[in-house]
TORMARPA-139402 format. One line per field, with one value per residue: residue in one letter; chain; x, y, z of N, C-alpha, C, O in turn. Coordinates in pm, whole numbers, plus 50000, padded with zeros to 5 digits. Atoms other than C-alpha are relative to their C-alpha. Layout:
N
res: [a/...]
chain: [A/...]
n_c1: [X/...]
n_c2: [Y/...]
n_c3: [Z/...]
ca_c1: [X/...]
ca_c2: [Y/...]
ca_c3: [Z/...]
c_c1: [X/...]
c_c2: [Y/...]
c_c3: [Z/...]
o_c1: [X/...]
o_c2: [Y/...]
o_c3: [Z/...]
END
This chain:
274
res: [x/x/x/x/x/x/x/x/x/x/x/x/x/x/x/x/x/x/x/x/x/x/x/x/x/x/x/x/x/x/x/x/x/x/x/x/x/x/x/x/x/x/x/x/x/x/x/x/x/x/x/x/x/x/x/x/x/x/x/x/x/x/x/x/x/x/x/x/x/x/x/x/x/x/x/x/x/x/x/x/x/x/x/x/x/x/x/x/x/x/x/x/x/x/x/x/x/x/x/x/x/x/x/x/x/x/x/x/x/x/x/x/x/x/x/x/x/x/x/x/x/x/x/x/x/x/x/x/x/x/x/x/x/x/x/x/x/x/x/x/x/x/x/x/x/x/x/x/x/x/x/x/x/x/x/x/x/x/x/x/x/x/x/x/x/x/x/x/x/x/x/x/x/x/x/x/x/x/x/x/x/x/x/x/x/x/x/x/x/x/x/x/x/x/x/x/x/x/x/x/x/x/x/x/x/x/x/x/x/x/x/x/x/x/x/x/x/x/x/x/x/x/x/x/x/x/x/x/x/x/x/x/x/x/x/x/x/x/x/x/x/x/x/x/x/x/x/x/x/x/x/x/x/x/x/x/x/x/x/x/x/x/x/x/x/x/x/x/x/x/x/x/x/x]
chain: [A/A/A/A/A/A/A/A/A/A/A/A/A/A/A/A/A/A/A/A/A/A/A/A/A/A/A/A/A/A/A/A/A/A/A/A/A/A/A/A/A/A/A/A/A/A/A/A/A/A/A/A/A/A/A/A/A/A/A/A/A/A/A/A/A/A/A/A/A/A/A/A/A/A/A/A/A/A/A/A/A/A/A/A/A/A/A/A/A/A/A/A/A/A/A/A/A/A/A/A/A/A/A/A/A/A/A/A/A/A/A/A/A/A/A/A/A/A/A/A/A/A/A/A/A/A/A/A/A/A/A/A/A/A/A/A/A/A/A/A/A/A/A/A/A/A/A/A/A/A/A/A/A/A/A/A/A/A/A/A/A/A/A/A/A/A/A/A/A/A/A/A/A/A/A/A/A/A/A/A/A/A/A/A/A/A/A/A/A/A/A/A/A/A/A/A/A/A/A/A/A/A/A/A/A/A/A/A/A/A/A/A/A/A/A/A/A/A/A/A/A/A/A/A/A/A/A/A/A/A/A/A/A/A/A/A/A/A/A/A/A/A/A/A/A/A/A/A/A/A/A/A/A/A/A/A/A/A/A/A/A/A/A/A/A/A/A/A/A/A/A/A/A/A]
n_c1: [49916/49853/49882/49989/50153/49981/49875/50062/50109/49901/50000/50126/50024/49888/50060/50129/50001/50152/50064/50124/50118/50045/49889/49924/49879/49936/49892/49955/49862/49979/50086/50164/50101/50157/50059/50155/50085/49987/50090/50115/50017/49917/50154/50111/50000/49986/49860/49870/49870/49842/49877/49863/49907/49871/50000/50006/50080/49956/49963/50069/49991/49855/49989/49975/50000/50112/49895/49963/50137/50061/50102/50086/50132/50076/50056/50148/50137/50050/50092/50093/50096/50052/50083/50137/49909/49913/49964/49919/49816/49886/49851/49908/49832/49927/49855/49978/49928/49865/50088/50070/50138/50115/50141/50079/50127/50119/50129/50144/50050/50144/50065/50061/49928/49971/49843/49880/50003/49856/50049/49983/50009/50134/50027/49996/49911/49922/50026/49983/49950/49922/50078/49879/49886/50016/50145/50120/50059/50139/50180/50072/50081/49988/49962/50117/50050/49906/50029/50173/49978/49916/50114/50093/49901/50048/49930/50074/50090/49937/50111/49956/49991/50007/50087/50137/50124/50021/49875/50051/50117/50141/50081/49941/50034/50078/50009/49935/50104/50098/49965/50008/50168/49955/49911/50140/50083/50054/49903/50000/49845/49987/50110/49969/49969/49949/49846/50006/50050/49860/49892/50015/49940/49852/49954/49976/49960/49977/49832/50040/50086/50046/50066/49927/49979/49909/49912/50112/50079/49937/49937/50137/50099/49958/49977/49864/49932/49856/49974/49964/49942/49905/49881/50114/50020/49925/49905/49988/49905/49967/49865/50009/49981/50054/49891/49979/49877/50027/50087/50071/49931/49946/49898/50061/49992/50123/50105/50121/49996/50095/49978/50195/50051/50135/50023/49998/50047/49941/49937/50059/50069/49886/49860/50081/49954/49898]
n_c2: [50033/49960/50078/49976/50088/50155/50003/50019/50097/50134/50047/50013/50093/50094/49950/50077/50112/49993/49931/49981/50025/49920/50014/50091/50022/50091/49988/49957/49987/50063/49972/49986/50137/50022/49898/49977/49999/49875/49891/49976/50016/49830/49943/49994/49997/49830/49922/50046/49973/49971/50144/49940/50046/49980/49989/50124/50046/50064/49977/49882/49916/49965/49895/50068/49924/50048/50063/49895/49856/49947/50134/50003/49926/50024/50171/49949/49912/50101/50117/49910/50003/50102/50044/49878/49882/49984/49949/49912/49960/49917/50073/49940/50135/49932/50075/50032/50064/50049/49989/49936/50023/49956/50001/50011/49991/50036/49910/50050/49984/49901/50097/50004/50132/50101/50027/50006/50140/50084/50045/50189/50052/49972/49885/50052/50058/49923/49916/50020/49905/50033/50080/49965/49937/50108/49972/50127/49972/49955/50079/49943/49960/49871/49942/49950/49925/49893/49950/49940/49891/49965/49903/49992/49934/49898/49930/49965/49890/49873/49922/49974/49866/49919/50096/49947/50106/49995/50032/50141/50064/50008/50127/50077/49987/50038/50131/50022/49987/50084/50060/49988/50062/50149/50057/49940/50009/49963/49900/49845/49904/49937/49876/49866/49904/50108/49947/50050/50144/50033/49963/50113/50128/49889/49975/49865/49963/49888/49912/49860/49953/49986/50132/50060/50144/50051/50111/50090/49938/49974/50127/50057/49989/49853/50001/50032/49979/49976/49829/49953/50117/50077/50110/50121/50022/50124/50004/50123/50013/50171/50061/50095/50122/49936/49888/49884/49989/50072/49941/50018/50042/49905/49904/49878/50025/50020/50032/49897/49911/49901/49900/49973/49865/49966/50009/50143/50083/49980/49994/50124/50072/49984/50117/50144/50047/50001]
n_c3: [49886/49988/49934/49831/49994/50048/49859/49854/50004/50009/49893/49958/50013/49952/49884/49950/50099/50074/50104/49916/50075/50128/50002/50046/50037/50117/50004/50154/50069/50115/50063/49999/49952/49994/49964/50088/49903/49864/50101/49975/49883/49947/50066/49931/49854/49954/50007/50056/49918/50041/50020/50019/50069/49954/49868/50003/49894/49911/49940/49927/50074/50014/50151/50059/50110/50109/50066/50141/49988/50140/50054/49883/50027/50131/49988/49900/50057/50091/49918/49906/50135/50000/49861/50040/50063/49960/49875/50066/49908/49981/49968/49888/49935/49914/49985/49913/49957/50116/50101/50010/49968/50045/49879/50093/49968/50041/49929/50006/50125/50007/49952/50109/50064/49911/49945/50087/50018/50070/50084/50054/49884/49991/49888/49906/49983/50029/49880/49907/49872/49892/49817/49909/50038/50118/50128/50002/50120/49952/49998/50075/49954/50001/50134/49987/49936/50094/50164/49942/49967/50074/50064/50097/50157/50059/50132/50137/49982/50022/50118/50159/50051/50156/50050/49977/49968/50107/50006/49947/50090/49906/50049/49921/49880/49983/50003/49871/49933/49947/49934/49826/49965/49960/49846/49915/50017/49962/49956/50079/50034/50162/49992/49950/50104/50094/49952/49850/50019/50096/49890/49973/50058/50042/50230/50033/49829/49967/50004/50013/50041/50134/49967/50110/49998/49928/50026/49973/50106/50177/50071/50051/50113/50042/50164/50018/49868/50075/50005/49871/49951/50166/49987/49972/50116/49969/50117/50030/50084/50018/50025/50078/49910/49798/49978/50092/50101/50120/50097/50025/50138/50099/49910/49898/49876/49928/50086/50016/49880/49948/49899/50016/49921/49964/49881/49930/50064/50136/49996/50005/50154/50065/49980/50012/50139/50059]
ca_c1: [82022/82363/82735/82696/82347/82471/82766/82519/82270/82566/82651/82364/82329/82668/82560/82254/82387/82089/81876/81543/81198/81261/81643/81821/82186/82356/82688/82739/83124/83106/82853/82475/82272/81899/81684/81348/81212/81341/81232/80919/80842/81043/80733/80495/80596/80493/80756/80939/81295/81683/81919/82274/82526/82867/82831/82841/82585/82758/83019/82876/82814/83195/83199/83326/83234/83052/83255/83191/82979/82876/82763/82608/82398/82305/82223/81980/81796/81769/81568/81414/81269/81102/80910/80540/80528/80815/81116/81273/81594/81801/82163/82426/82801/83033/83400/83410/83721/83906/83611/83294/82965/82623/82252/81994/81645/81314/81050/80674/80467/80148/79845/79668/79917/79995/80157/80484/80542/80850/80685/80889/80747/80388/80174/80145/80446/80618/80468/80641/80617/80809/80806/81100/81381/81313/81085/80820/80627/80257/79931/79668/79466/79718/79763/79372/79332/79663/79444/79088/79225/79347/78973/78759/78996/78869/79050/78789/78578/78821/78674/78819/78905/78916/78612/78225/77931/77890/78236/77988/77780/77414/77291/77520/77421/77080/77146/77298/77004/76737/77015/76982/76595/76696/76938/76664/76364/76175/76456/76343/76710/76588/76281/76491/76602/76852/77192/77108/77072/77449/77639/77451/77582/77930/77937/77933/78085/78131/78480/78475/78143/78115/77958/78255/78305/78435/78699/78480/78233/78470/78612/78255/78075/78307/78281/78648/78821/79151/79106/79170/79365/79600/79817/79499/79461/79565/79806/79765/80042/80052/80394/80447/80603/80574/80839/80936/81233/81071/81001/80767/80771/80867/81110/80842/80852/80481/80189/79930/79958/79697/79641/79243/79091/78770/78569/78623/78343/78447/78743/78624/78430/78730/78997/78776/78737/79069]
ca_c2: [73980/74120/73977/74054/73905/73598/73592/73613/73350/73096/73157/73121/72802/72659/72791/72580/72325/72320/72427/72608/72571/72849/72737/72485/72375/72193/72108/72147/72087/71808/71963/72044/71852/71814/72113/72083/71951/72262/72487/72421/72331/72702/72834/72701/72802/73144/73405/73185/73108/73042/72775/72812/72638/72564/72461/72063/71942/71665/71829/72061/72308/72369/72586/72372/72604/72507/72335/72633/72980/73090/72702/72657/72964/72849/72470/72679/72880/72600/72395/72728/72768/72438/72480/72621/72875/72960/73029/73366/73348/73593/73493/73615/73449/73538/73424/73260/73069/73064/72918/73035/73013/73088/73195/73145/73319/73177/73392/73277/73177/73405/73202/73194/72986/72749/72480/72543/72190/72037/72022/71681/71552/71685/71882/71544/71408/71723/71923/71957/72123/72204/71980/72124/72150/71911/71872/71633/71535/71685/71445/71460/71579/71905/71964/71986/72198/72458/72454/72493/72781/72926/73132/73191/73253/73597/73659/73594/73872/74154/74417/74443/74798/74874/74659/74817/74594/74641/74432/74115/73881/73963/73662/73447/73573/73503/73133/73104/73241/72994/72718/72916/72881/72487/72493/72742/72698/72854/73156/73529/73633/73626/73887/74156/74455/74309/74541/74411/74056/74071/74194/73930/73672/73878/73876/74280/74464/74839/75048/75379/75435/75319/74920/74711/74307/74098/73847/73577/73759/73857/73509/73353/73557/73852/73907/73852/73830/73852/74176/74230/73930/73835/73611/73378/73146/72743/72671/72346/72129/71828/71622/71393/71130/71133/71377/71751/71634/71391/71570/71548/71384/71712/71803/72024/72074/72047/71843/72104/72432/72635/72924/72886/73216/73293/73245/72945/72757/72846/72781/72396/72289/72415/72201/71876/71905/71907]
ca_c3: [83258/83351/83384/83764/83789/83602/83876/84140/84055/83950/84318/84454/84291/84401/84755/84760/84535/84358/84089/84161/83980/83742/83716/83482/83451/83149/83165/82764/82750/82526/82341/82288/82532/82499/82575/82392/82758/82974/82668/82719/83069/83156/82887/83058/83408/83559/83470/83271/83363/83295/83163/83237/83016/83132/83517/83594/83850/83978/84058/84283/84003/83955/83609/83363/83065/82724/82433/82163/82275/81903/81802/82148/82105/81743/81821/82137/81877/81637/81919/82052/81652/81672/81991/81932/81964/81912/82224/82163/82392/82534/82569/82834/82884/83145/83206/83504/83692/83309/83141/82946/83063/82913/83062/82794/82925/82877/82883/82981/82705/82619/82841/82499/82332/82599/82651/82463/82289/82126/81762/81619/81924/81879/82141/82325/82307/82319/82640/82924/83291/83560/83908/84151/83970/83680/83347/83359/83023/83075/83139/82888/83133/83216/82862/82822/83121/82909/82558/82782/82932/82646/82541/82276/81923/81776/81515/81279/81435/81341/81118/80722/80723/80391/80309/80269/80332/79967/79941/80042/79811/79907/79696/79885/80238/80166/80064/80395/80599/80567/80716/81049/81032/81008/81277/81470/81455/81668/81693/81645/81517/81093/81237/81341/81098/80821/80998/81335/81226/80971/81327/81503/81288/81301/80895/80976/81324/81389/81310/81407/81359/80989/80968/80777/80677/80980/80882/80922/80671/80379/80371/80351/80187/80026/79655/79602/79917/79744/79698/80057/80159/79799/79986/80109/79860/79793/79551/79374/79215/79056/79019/78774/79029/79426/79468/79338/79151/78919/78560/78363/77949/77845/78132/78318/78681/78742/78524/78649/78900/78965/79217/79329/79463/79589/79941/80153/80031/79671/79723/79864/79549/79342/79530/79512/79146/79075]
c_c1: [50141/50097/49969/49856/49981/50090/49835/49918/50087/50064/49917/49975/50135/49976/49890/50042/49924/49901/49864/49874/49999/50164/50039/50118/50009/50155/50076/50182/50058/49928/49836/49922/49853/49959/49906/49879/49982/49941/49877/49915/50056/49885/49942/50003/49980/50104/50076/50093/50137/50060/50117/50051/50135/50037/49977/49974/50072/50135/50046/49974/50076/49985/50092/49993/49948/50150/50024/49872/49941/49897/49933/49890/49864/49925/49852/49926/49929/49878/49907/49877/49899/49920/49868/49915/50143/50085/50063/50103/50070/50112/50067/50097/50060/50081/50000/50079/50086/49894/49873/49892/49885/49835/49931/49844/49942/49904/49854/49938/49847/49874/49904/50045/50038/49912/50106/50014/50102/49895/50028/49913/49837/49977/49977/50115/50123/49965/50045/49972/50108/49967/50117/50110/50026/49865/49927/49881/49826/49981/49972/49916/50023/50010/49871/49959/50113/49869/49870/50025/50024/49840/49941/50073/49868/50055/49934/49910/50071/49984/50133/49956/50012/49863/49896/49936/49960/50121/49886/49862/49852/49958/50032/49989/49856/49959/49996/49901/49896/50064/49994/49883/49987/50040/49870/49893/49866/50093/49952/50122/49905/49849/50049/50060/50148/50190/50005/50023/50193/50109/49942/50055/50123/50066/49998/49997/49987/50167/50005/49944/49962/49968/50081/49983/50079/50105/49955/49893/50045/50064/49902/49887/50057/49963/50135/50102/50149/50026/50113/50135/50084/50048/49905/49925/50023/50023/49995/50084/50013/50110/49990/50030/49957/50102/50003/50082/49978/49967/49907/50026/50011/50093/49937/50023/49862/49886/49883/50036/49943/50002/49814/49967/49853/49969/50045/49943/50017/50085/50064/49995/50170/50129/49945/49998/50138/50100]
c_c2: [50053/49904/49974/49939/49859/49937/49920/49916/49894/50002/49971/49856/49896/50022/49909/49873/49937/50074/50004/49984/50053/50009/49872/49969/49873/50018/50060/50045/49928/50032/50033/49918/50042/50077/50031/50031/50134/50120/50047/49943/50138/50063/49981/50020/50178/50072/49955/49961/50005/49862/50035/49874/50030/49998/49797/49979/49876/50002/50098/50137/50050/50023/49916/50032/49913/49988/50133/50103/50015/49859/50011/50051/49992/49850/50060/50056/49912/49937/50109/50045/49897/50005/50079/50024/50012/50087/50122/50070/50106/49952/50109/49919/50108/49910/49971/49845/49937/49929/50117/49947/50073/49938/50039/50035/49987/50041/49924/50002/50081/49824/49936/49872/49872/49859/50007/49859/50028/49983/49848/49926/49988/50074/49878/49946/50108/50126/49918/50099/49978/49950/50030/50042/49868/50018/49859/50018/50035/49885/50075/50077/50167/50054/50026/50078/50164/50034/50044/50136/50141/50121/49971/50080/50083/50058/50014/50071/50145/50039/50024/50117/50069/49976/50104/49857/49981/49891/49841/49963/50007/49866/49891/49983/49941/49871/49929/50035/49916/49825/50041/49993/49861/49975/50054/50019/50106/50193/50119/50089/50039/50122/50117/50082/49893/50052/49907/49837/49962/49991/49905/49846/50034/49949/50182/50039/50146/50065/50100/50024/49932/49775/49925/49839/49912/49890/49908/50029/49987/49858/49858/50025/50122/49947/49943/50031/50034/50137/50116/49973/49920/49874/49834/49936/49858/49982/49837/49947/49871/49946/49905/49841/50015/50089/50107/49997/49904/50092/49941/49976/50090/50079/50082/49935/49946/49944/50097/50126/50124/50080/49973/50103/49986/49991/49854/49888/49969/49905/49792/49938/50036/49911/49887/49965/49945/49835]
c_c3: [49977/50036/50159/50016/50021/50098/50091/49999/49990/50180/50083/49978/50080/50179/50106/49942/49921/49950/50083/49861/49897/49902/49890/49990/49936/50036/49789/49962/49910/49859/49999/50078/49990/50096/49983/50180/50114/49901/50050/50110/50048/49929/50033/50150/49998/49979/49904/50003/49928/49966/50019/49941/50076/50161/49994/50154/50101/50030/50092/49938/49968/49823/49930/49834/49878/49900/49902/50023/49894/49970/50110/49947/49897/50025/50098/49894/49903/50075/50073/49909/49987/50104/49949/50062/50025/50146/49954/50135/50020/50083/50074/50028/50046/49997/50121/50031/49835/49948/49972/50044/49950/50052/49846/50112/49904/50034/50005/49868/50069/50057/49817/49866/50062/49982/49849/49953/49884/49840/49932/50091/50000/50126/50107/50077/50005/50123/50120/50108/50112/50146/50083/49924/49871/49911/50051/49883/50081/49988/49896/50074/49998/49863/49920/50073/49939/49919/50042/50044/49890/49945/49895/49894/49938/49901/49859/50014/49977/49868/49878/50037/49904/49933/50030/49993/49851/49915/49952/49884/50035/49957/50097/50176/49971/49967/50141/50128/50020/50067/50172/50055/50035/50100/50130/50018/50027/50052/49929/49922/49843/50042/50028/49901/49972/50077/50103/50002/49931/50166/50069/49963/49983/49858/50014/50140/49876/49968/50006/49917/49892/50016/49870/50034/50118/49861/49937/49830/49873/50005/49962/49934/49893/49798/49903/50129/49956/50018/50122/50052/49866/50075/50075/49866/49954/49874/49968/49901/49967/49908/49900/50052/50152/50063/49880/49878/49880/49857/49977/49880/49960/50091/50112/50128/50084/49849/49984/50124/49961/50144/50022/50126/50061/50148/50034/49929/49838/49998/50036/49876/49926/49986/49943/49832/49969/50106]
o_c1: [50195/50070/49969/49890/49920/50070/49785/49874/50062/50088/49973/49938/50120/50004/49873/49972/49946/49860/49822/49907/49930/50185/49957/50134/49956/50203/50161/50231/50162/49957/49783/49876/49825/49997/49868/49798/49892/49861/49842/49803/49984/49810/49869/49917/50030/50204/50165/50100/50162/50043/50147/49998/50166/50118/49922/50050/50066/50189/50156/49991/50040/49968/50191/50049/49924/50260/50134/49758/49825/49774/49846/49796/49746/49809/49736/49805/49810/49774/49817/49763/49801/49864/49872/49839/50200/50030/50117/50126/50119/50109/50032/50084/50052/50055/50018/50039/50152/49897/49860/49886/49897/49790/49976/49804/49968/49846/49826/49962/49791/49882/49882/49990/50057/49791/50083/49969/50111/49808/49946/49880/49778/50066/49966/50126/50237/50038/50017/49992/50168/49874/50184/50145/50126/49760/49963/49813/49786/50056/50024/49865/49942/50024/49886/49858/50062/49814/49808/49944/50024/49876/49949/50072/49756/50038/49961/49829/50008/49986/50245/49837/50017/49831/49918/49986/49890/50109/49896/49765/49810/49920/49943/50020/49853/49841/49923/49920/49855/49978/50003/49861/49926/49997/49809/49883/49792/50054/49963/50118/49873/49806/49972/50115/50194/50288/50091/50050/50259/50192/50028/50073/50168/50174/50027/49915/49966/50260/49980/49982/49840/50021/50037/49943/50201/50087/49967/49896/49996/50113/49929/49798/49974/49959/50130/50162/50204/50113/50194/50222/50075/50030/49945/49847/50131/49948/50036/50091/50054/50119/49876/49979/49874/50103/49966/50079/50057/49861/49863/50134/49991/50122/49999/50049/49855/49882/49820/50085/49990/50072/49729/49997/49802/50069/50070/50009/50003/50048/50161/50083/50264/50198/49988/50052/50144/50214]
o_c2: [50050/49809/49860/49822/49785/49822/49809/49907/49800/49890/49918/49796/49789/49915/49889/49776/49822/50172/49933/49969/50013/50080/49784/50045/49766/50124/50135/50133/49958/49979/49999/49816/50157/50065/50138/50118/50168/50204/50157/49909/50171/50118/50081/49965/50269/50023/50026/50082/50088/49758/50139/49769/50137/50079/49749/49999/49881/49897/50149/50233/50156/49933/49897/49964/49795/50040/50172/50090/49980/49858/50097/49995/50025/49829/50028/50039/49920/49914/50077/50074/49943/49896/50185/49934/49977/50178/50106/50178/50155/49905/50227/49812/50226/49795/50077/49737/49835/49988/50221/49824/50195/49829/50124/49948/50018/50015/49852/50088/50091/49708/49818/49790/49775/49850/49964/49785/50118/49899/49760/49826/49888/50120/49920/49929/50072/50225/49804/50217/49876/49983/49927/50160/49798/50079/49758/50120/49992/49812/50179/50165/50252/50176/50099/50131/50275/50140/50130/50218/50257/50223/49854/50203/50036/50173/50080/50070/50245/49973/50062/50141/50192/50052/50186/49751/49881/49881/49774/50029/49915/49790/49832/49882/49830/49838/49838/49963/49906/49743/49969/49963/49828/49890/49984/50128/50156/50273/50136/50208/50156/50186/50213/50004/49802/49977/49818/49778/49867/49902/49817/49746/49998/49907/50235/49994/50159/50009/50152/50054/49913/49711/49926/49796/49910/49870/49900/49963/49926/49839/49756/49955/50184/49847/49882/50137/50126/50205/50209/50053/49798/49764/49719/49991/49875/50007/49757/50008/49778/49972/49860/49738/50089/50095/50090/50071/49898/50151/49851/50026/50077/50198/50126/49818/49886/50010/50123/50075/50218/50041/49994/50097/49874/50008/49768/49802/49857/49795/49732/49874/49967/49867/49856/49871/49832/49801]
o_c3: [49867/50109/50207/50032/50099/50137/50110/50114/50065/50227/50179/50079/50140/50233/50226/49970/49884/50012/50174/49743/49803/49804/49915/49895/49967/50074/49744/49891/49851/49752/50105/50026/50022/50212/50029/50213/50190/49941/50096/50072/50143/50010/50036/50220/49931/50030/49857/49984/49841/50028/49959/49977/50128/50207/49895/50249/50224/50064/50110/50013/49917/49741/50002/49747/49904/49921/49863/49980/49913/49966/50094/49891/49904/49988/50075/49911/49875/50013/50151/49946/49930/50121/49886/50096/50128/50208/49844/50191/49918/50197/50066/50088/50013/49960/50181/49988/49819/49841/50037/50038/49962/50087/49769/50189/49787/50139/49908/49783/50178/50016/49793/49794/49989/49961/49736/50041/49801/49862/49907/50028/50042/50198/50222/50198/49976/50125/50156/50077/50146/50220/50076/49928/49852/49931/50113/49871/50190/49923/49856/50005/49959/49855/49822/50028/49955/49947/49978/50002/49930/49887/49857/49889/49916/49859/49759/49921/50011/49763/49912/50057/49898/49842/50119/49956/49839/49793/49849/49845/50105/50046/50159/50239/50024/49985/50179/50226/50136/50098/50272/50172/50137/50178/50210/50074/49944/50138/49807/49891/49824/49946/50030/49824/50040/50075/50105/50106/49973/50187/50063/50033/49874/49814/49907/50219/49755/50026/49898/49804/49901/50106/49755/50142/50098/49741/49815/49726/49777/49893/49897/49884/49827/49727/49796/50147/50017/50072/50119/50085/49848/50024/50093/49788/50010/49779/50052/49794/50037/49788/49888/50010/50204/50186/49763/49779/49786/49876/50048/49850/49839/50074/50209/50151/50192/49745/49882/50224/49897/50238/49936/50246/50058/50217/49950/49870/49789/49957/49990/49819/49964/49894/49832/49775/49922/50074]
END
């Protein structure tokens, strides 16, 4: 958004005397006022919209300017970091009538992630939409019809490109095969050739041309998934008191800390011991 933009919408609003659906005004001359709800009620609205800072509603939107532009902006990103997903703001201040004023856009959230939600707050207690020219905390109902909408998560069907099919535990796939006879009974899937059957169970997709480990695959059945994926992994630490800062009788920071590698299910058994 432009100076002249920001002009023309702050008149616009003083014009109508009133904020529109995709519109907010804060007065913010004493300071930071509460924004989590327009955050994310403006994220979950078509398009997205605008907050202006530095305009005071009751009295007829007469510009009244924000207490401190720089903090302002920082207190908005602080509360724009916390929303999840996160809000990623674009700021705009203009001088108008001898104060400052600031337009914080809010862009639409991705339908996929929706609804934007206040995290301290949670995703129930922390989703809002917009109803005219105000937030209103979601229903459980709309905030089930957001996360229903939202599709079928694929991320664990995306092909390990570095990975060969040779990457993957055969022993371990074929433990795992006679549970789908259990679940299926009467199901022709384990009769069909052994390729046709791995991409069926997407433990092995297509990548230009060449037949590599999904996601899914190398983290359930890979040989060492690490290999791929180092930074997947759960780090275990045990304190000597119920906090970090307690030592331990010889000063240490930690009684035990381990790194445990392997597949998922590995990776299970492993924690539990310990």
């Amino acid at each position: 958004m432009t100076k002249e933009e920001l002009r023309e919408l702050i008149y616009e609003v003083q014009s109508f005397l009133s904020e529109q659906d995709n519109l907010e005004v804060k007065a913010a001359a004493k300071g930071a006022p509460k924004i989590y709800d327009s955050l994310s009620s403006l994220s979950n609205r078509s398009g997205g919209g605008i907050i202006i800072f530095g305009l005071d509603e009751e009295s007829d939107f007469k510009p009244v300017g924000v207490y401190n532009l720089e903090d302002l902006m920082k207190k908005v990103g602080e509360v724009a970091a916390q929303m999840e997903p996160p809000v990623r703001t674009i700021f705009t201040s203009l001088k108008l009538e001898g104060v400052k004023v600031l337009a914080a856009e809010i862009p639409e959230c991705p339908t996929e992630l929706k609804p934007c939600y206040y995290k301290p707050a949670g995703l129930h207690g922390g989703s809002y939409i917009r109803v005219a020219d105000g937030d209103r905390k979601m229903t459980d109902y709309e905030i089930y019809m957001f996360v229903s909408s939202r599709g079928q998560v694929t991320e664990d069907l995306q092909p390990v490109i570095r990975a060969k099919p040779e990457d993957l535990d055969e022993q371990a796939i074929e433990n795992y095969l006679p549970r789908i006879k259990e679940k299926k009974p009467v199901s022709r899937l384990l009769s069909i050739p052994r390729e046709q059957l791995l991409k069926a169970l997407n433990i092995l997709t297509e990548h230009e041309g060449q037949l590599v480990p999904t996601l899914a695959g190398m983290l359930m059945f890979g040989i060492f998934p690490q290999q791929f994926f180092p930074s997947l992994f759960v780090a275990f630490l045990m304190y000597a008191g119920t906090n970090e800062n307690v030592k331990g009788p010889r000063g240490e920071r930690f009684l035990d800390n381990r790194r445990i590698e392997g597949t998922i299910p590995e990776i299970v058994v492993e924690a539990e011991k310990d």
